[in-house]
C-alpha positions in Angstrom: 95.0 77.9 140.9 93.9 77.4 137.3 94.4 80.8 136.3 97.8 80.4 137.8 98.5 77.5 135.3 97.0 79.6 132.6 99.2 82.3 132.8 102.7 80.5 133.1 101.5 78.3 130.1 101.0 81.6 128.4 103.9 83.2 130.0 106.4 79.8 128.8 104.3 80.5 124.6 105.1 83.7 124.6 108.4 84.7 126.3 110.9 86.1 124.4 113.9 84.9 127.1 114.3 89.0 127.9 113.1 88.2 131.4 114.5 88.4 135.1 114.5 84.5 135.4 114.7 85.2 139.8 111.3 87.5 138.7 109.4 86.8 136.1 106.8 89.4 136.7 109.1 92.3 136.9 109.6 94.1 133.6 112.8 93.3 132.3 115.9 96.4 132.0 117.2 97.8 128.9 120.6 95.8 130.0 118.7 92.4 130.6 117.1 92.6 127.0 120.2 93.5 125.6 121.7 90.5 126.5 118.9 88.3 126.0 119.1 89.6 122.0 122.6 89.1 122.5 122.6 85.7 123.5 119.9 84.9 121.0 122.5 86.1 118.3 125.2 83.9 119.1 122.9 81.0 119.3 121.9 82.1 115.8 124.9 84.2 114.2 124.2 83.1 110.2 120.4 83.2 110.5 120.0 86.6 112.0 123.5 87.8 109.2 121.0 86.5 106.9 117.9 88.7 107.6 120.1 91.9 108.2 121.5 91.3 104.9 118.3 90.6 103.1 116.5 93.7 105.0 119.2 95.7 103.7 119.3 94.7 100.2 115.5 95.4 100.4 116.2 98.5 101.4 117.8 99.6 98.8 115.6 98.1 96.2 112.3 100.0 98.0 114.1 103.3 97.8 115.7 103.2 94.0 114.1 105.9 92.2 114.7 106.1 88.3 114.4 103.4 85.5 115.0 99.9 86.3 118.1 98.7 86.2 120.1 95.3 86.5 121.6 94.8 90.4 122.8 92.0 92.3 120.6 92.4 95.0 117.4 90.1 93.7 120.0 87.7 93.6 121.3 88.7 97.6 117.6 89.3 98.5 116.3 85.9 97.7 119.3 83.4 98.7 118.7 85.5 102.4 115.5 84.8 102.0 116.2 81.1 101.7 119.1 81.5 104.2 116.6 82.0 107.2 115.1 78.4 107.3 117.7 76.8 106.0 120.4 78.6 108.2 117.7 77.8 111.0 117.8 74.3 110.6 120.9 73.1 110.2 121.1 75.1 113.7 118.6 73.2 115.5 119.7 69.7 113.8 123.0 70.1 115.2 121.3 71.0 118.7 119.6 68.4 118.6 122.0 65.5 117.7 124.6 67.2 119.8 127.1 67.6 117.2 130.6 69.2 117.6 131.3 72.8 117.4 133.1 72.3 114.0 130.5 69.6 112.6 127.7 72.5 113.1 130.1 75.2 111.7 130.4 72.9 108.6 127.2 72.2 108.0 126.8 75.9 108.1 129.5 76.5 105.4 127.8 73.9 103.4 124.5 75.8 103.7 125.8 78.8 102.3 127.6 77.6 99.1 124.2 75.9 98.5 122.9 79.7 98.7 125.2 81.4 96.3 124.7 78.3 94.2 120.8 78.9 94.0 121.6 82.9 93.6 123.8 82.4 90.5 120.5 81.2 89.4 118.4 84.5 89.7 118.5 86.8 87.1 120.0 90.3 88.1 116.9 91.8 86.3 114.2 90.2 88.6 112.4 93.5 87.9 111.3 92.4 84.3 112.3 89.2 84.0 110.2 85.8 84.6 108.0 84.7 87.3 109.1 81.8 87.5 111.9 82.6 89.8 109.5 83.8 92.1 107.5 80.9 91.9 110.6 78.7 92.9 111.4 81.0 95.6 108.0 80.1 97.0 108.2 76.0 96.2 111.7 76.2 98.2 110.4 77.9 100.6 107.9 75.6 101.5 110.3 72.8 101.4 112.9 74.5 103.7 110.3 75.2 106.2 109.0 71.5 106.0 112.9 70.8 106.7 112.6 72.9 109.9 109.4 71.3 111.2 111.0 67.5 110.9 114.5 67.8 110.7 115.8 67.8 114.6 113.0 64.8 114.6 113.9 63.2 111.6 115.6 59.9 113.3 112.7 56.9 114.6 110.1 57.5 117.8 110.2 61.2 119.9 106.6 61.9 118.1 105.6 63.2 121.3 108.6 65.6 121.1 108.2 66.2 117.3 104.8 67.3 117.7 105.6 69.7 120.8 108.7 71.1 118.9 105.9 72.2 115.9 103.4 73.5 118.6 106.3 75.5 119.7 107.4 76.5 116.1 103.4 77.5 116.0 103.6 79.7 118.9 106.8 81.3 118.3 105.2 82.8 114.8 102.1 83.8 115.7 104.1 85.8 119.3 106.6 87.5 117.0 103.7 88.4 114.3 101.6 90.2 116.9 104.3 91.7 118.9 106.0 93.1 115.5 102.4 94.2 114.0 101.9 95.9 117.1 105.8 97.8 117.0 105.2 99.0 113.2 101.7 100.5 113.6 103.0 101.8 116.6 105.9 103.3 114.6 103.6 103.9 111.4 101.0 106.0 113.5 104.8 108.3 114.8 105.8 108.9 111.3 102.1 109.8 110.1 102.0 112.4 113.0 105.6 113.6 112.4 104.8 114.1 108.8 101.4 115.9 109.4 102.3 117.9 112.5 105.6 118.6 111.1 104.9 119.1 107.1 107.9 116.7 107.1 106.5 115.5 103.4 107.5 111.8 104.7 107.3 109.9 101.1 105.1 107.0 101.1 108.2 104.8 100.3 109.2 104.9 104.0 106.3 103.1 105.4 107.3 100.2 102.9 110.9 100.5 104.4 109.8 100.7 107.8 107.9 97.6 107.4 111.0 95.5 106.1 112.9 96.8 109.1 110.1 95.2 111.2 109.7 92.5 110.2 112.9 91.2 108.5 115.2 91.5 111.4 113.1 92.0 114.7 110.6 89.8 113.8 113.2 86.9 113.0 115.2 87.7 116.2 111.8 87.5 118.2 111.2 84.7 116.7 114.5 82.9 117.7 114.7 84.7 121.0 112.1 81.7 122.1 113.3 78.7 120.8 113.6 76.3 123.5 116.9 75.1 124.1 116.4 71.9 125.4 115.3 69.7 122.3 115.4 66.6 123.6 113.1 67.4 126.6 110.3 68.2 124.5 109.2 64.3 124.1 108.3 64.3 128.2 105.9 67.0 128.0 102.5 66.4 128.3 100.6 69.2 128.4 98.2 70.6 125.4 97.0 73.4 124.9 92.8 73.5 125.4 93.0 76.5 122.5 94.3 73.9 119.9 91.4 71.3 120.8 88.8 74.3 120.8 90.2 75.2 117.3 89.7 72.1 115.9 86.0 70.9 117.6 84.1 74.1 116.7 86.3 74.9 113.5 88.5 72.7 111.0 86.3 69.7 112.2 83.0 71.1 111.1 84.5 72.3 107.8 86.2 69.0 107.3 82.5 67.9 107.7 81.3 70.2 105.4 83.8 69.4 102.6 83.4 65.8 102.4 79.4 65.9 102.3 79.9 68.7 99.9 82.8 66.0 97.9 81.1 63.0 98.1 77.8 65.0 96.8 79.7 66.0 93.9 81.6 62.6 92.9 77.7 61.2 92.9 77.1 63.6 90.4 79.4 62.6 88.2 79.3 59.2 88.2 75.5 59.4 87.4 76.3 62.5 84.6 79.7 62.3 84.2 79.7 66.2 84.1 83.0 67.6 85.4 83.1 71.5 86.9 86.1 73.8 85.6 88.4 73.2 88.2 85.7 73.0 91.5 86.5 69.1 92.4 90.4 69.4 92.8 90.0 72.5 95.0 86.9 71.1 96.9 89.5 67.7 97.2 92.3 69.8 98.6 90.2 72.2 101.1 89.2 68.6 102.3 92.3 66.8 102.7 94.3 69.7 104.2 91.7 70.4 106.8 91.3 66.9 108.1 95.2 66.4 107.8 95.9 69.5 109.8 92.8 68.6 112.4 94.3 64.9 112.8 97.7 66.3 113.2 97.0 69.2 116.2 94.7 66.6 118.0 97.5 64.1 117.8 98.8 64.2 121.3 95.0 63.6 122.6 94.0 61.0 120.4 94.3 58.1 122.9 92.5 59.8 126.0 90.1 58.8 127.9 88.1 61.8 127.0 88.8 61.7 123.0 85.0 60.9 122.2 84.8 61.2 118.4 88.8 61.5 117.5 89.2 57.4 117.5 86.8 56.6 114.9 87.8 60.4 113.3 91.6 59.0 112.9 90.2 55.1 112.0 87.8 56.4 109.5 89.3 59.5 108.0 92.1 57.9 105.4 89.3 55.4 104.5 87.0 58.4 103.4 89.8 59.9 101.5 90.4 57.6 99.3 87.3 57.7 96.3 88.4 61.6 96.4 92.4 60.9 96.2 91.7 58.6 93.3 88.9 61.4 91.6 91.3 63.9 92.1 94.3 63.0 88.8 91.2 61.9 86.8 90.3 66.2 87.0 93.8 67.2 86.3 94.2 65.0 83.4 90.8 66.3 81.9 92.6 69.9 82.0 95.9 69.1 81.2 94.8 67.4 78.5 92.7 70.3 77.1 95.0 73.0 78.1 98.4 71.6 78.3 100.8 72.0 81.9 101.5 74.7 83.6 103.0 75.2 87.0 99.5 75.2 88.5 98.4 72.1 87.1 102.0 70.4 87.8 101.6 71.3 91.4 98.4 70.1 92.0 99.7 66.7 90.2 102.5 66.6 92.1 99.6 66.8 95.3 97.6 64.0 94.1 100.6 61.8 93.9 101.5 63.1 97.3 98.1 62.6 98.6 97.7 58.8 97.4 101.0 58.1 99.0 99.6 59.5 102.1 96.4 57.9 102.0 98.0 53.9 101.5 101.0 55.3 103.9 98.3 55.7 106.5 96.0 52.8 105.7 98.3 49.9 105.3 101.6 51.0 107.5 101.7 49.6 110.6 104.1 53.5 112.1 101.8 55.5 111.3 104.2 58.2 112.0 102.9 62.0 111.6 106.7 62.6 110.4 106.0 61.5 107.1 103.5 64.3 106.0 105.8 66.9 106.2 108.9 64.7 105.4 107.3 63.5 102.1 105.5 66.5 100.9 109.0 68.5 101.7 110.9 65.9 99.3 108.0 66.4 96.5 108.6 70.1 96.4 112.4 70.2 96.8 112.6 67.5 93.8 110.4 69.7 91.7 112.2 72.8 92.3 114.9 71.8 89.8 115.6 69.8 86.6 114.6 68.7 83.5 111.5 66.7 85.3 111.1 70.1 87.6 107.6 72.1 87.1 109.2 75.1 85.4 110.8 72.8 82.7 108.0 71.3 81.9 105.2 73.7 81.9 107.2 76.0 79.7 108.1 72.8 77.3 104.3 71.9 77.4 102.9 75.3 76.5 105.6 76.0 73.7 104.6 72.4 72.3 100.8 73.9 72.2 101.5 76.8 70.7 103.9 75.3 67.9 101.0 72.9 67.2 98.6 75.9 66.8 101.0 78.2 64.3 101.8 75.1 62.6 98.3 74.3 61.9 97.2 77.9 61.2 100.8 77.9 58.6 102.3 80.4 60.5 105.3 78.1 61.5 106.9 76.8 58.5 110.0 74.9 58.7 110.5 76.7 61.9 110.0 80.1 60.9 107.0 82.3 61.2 105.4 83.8 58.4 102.7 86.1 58.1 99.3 83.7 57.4 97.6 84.4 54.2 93.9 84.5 55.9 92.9 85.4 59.2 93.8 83.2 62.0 90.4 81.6 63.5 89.2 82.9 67.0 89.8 80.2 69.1 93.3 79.9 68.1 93.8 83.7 68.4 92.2 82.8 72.1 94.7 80.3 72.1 97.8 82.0 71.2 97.1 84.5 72.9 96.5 83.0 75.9 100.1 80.9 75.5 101.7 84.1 74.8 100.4 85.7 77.7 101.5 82.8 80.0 105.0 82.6 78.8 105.6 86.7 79.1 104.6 86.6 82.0 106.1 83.4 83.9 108.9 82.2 81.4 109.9 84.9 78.9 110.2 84.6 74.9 113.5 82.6 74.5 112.0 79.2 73.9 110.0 81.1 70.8 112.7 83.6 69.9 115.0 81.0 67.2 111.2 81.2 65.1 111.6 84.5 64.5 114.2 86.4 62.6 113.4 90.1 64.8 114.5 90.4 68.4 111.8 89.4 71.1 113.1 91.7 73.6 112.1 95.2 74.7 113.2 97.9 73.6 114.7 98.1 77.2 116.4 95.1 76.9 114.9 94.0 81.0 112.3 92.7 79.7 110.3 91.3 76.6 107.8 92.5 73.9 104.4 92.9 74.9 102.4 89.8 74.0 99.9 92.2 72.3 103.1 92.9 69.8 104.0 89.7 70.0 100.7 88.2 68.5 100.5 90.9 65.8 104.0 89.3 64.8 102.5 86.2 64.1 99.5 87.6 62.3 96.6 86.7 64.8 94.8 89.0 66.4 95.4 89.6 70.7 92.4 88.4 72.3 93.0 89.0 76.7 90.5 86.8 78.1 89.4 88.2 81.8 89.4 85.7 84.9 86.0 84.8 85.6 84.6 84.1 81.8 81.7 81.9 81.8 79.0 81.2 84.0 76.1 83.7 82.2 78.2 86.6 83.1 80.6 88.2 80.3 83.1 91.6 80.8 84.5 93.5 77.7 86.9 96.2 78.0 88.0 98.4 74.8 91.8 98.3 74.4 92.9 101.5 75.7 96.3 101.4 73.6 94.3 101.5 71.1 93.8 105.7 69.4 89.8 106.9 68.7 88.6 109.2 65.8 86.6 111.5 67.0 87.0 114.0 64.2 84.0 116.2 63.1 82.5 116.3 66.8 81.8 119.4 69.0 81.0 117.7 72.3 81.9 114.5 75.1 80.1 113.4 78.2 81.5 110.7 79.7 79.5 108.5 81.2 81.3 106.6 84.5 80.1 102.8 86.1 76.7 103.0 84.7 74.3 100.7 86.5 70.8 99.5 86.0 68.3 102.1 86.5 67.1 105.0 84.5 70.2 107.4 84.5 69.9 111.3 82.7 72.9 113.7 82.1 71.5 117.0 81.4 73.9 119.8 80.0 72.3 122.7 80.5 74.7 125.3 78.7 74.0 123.0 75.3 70.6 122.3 76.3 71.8 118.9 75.9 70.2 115.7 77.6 71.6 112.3 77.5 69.5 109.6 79.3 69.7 105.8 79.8 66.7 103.2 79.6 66.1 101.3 82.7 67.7 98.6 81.4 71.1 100.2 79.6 70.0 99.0 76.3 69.3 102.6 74.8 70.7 105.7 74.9 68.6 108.5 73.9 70.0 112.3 73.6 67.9 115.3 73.6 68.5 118.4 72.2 66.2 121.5 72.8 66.4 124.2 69.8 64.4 127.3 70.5 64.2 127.8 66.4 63.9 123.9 65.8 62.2 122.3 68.9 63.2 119.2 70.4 65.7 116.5 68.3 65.9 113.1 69.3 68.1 110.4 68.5 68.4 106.9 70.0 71.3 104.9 70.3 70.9 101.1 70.1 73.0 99.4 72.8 71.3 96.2 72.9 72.6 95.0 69.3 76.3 95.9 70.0 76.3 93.9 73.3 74.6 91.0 71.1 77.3 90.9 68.3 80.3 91.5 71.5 78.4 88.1 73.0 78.3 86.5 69.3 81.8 87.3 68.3 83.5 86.2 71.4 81.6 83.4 72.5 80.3 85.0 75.6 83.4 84.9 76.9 84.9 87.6 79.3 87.8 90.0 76.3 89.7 92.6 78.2 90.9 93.9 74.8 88.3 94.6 72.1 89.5 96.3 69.2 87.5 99.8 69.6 85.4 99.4 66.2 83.3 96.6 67.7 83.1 98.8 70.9 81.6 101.6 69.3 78.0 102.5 67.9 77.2 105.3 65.6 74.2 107.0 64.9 72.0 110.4 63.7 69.1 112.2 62.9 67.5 115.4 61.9 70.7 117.8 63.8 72.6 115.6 65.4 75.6 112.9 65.0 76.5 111.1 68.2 79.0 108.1 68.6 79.2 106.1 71.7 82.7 104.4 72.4 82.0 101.6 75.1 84.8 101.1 77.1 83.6 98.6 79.5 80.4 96.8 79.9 79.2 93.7 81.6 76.6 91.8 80.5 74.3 88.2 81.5 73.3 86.2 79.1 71.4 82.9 79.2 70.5 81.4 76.0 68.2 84.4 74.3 68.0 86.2 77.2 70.4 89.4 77.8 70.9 91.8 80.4 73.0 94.9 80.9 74.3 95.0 84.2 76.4 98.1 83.4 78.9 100.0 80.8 80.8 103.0 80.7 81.1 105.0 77.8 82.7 108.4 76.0 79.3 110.1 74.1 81.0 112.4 71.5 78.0 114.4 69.9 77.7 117.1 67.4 75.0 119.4 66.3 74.1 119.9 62.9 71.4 121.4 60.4 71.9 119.5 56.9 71.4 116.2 58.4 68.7 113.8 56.9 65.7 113.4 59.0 65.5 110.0 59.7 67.2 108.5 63.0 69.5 105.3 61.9 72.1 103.5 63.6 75.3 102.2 62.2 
């Protein structure tokens, strides 16, 4: 009886409405899906015209060949994008509050002049232009789906059928993920076998393509084929699913657990040291919070049983425990806003510890308590951001170009608001600086809040995208400096620039010497009689070469000092651009010049202590007679 229960309570999850409703166990016919995906279309015309449409321009896109070029269809491909959730909801909101065939089909229309209005927005070369736009696809994104999840239920009381109408929404995704994952490797292992039994040369391009196809129309239409119809019916249901509870007991609760011994640990710390990690509190804050949120909101339904247990003091105590770590969590921002400036990162996670105090005193001193407001408030936050003057875009790219107009203007590069070539060399941490700034606005915004301080063109030669920042940099007269993600922390990471030309004039030989780790390493050349062999610890290089008339010539190349002036110069900092001079150590004796070009090597240092952990390098050697006879490195 129980397994009965089971498997209709799997069956109702799962069905995709392309079953024989007289019997349900009988597979269904080609004609009964058909008009099951029929029906599902004309439940959902505009949602499902915009996935075909946004597949298709995809499509296209995945299988240009040839320079980039500007096209309309980043701006088609993104408003469809946008079109699926929003489309969807006005949909269900008009389901659910019963409106009138022409009330829904205006709300529609409305819909998608909001759409073209947001694709007049995107640039029609998306392919080099700034990542912002993507970024606000992504904010929207999250704000349209929080518009799905609370719309229908926007209205006082049916909490009961809001939460039920999310479970569902839950369901629905995860069903249409694994059925369409299970379709395209299906169809991905066909075309691997067509193209190797077949020599059919498929090009790789087509898996991409098939993969849009998947899951841009079928898995939407899945998806839709199992929304339940009856909206309003949802709030009688009682039923809860024992996989949620099991979820959140031996998961998301002990990691909620976890986080706030491991947050509470940390805010002791500082208050007795007032020592602040880079970055660790806000993310340890935010794993916290959205664990316990999402735990409180799946056991929702259940919190009231008789069989609860720990959930009533869990959802009496929870917002109280939140709040030293709500109120820690702008004090952290502000420390690196204030040392680095805003950028949409940091403007986000503002934006969340706004959000998050609200939620906290919503929670504490409200007498509703209604789970609506999460998603209806934190929707709000990221629509309003999305846009504006006061929207994170504006004002990350107004903070950073603030920064970096302080930094030329203090270095008397910018005068009068023109740049000018500095008379002596720009310090290192502004080059870090600028070059960092540089980096971030080529990347996200583009040059034109910079481009009236210059009197040449900041665009490529191209004219899709910008100058490299590397160019850009060498325009102001400062040297490029590409810091590497993970600097800090003992470890350091230097890369030679590989734009950059070497002279290696005058020599007969190159071994190159690939991922070199720690551990005595030898390269013999036996045609040269040539050896080349590592110390233990990558600190020396020695080469060897045999002479029958001559014997056996040494010379040792001194690793060790280069990495020490590389950890000196740049602050033991991780550089993914060195300037290959400083990458490179010279040296000879009796019969032979050598050079060895580092072109990557990681290294740990902790006050006076330094270890290799490994390089690679280009050895360019030459043998000669008239050399003097003492070994020296340069």
């Amino acid at each position: 009886m129980y397994l009965g229960k089971t498997t209709i309570r799997c069956r109702a999850l799962f069905s995709f409405r392309f079953v024989d409703p007289e019997n349900p166990m009988k597979l269904p016919s080609f004609e009964l899906v058909l008009q099951g995906a029929f029906r599902t279309f004309l439940r959902f015309p505009f949602v499902l015209c915009s996935a075909l449409l946004g597949t298709v321009s995809a499509l296209i896109l995945v299988d240009h060949e040839g320079p980039e070029r500007a096209t309309v269809l980043f701006n088609i491909l993104f408003a469809s994008i946008l079109g699926i959730p929003l489309l969807f909801g006005l949909t269900i909101v008009a389901e659910k509050r019963a409106w009138g065939r022409w009330r829904s089909l205006g709300a529609q229309a409305l819909g998608i002049a909001l759409l073209v209005g947001y694709a007049f927005t995107v640039p029609t070369t998306l392919s080099a232009g700034p990542a912002f736009h993507m970024q606000r696809l992504l904010v929207l994104l999250i704000a349209l789906h929080l518009f799905v999840s609370v719309g229908p239920f926007l209205s006082a009381g049916e909490q009961n059928g809001f939460w039920h109408y999310n479970k569902t929404l839950l369901f629905r995704i995860l069903g249409a993920l694994l059925y369409s994952h299970i379709l395209y490797l299906g169809l991905t292992l066909a075309l691997a076998a067509l193209d190797q039994l077949f020599t059919m040369n498929m090009p790789g391009k087509r898996y991409a393509e098939l993969w849009i196809m998947t899951f841009g129309v079928l898995n939407t239409w899945l998806f839709l084929a199992g929304i339940p119809e009856d909206l309003k019916g949802l709030d009688r249901l009682t039923e809860y699913p024992k996989s949620l509870k099991i979820l959140v007991n031996y998961a998301l609760a002990p990691l909620a657990i976890i986080y706030v011994v491991i947050v509470y640990a940390y805010i002791a710390k500082i208050v007795f040291s007032w020592e602040w990690s880079e970055g660790w509190i806000s993310k340890l804050i935010i794993g916290f919070s959205a664990t316990g949120i999402l735990s409180l909101l799946l056991l929702h339904p259940v919190r009231d049983s008789e069989d609860a247990g720990w959930l009533k003091p869990a959802f009496r105590w929870f917002y109280v425990l939140m709040i030293p770590p709500a109120l820690m969590f702008p004090l952290a921002l502000w420390r690196r806003i204030s040392e680095y400036g805003i950028t949409e990162a940091r403007y986000g996670a503002a934006v969340l510890a706004v959000w998050l105090i609200f939620i906290v005193a919503y929670f504490l001193l409200s007498k509703a308590k209604s789970i609506k407001v999460i998603p209806a408030s934190l929707g709000v936050f990221a629509l309003v951001v999305g846009f504006g003057s006061w929207g994170m875009f504006h004002v990350s790219e107004q903070s950073q170009t603030g920064r970096l107009r302080e930094l030329l203007v203090r270095e008397k590069i910018l005068v009068d608001g023109s740049v000018r070539k500095p008379a002596a060399a720009v310090r290192y941490e502004d080059s870090k600086q600028i070059s960092s700034i540089l980096d971030y606005l080529h990347e996200v915004h583009g040059f034109d809040g910079i481009q009236p301080w210059f009197g040449e063109n900041l665009r490529s030669d191209s004219a899709l995208g910008w100058k490299d920042p590397v160019v850009v940099a060498g325009m102001l007269g400062a040297e490029y400096v590409k810091l590497w993600p993970g600097s800090g922390g003992g470890f350091a990471t230097f890369s030679m620039n590989q734009n950059l030309s070497l002279d290696v004039r005058g020599f007969d030989r190159m071994v190159r010497l690939q991922y070199m780790d720690r551990g005595r390493r030898k390269v013999e050349l036996r045609e040269d009689g040539v050896v080349l062999e590592l110390s233990a610890g990558l600190d020396t290089l020695v080469i060897i070469m045999k002479d029958g008339a001559n014997g056996v010539r040494t010379l040792g190349i001194n690793i060790r000092r280069l990495a020490s002036e590389l950890i000196a110069e740049y602050s033991g900092e991780s550089v993914g651009n060195v300037p290959a001079e400083k990458m490179t150590v010279s040296g000879t004796a009796e019969g032979i010049r050598a050079t060895l070009f580092l072109r990557s090597i990681q290294i740990q240092h902790r006050g006076e202590t330094m270890v290799i952990n490994n390089l690679s390098a280009d050895v360019f050697y030459a043998k000669e007679d008239g050399l003097a006879g003492q070994s020296r490195n340069q």
